[in-house]
N, C-alpha and C positions, 0 to 999 in steps of 0.2 A: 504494500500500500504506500510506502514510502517511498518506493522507486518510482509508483505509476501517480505520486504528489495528489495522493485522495485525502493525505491527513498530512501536517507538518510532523517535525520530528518531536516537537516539544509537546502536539498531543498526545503522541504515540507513545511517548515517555509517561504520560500521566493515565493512559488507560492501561499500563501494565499492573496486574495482581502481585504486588510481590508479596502478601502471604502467601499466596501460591507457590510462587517462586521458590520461599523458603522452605514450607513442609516439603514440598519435594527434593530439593538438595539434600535437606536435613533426612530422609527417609533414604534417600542413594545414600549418602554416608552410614545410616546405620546398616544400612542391608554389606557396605564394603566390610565394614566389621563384625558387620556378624558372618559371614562369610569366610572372613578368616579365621574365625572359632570354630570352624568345623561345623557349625551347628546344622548345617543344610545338608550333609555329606551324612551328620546320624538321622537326620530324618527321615530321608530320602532312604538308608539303610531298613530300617526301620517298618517302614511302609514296604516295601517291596517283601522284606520278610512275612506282611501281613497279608499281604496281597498272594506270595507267592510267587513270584514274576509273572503273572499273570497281565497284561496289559491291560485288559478291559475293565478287571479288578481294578488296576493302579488311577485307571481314568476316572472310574466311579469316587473312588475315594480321594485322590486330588479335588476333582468338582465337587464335592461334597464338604470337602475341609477350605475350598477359596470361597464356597460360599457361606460358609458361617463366618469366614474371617471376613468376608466384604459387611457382614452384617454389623461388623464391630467395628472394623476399620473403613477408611474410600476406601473408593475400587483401586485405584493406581499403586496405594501402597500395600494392600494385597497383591497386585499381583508382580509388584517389584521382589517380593516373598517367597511368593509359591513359583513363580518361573523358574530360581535357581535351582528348587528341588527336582523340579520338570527335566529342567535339561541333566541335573545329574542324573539322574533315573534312566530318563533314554542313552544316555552315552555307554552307561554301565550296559543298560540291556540291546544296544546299536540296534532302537528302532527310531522311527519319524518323531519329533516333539510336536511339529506341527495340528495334528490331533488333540492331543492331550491338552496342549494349548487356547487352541481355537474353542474346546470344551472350557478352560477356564476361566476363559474370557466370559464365556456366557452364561455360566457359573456365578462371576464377581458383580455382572449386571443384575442378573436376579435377583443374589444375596444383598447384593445393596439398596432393594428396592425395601427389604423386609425394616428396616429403620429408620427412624432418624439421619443416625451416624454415617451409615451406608449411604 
C-alpha cells in the first residue's frame, strides 16, 4: 500500500498492532526455548508411544490436543506449539506433515471458537 501511495508512511506506522506484534515475538521466543529443552522431542515421544505409530491415531490426537489448546490459548500461539511436535513426529516416522497439519489448522479454528480466549 505504501508503494502503490494509498496510505503515507506515517499512517501506516500508526495503524500497526504492536500488541500484536509483541505477543507474537514474545510467543517465537518462548517456543525457541522451549525447544531447546527438549520439551517437544518428549512429547512428541510420548504421543507416538500412545498412539502406537499409528498415523491416523497420531492425527486424531494432535487435532484433538491443538484444539483444546486453541480453546485456552489464540490460534497462532497454538499452533506455533503443536507444529514442532508435528514435524518431529513425521520426520521420526518419514511421513507427509502436510496432513497432520492442514488437520491442525482446523483443529485450532474450531477450538478457538469454543471461548472467549480462543
Amino acid at each position: 500500500m505504501l508503494l502503490l501511495k494509498i496510505i503515507g508512511q506515517k499512517e501506516a506506522i500508526k495503524e500497526i498492532d504492536f500488541n500484536t506484534l509483541g505477543l507474537l515475538i514474545g510467543m517465537m521466543i518462548l517456543v525457541m526455548i522451549t525447544k531447546r529443552s527438549g520439551v517437544f522431542e518428549y512429547i512428541a515421544i510420548k504421543l507416538v508411544k500412545i498412539a502406537r505409530a499409528s498415523p491416523k491415531k497420531i492425527m486424531i490426537y494432535l487435532s484433538f490436543t491443538t484444539g483444546l489448546l486453541s480453546a485456552l490459548l489464540d490460534n497462532v500461539t497454538t499452533i506455533m506449539l503443536i507444529i514442532p511436535i508435528t514435524l518431529n513426529i513425521t520426520e521420526e516416522l518419514n511421513i507427509s506433515p502436510i496432513p497432520l497439519i492442514i488437520t491442525e489448522v482446523f483443529a485450532s479454528n474450531v477450538g478457538g471458537t469454543g471461548t472467549l480466549i480462543g
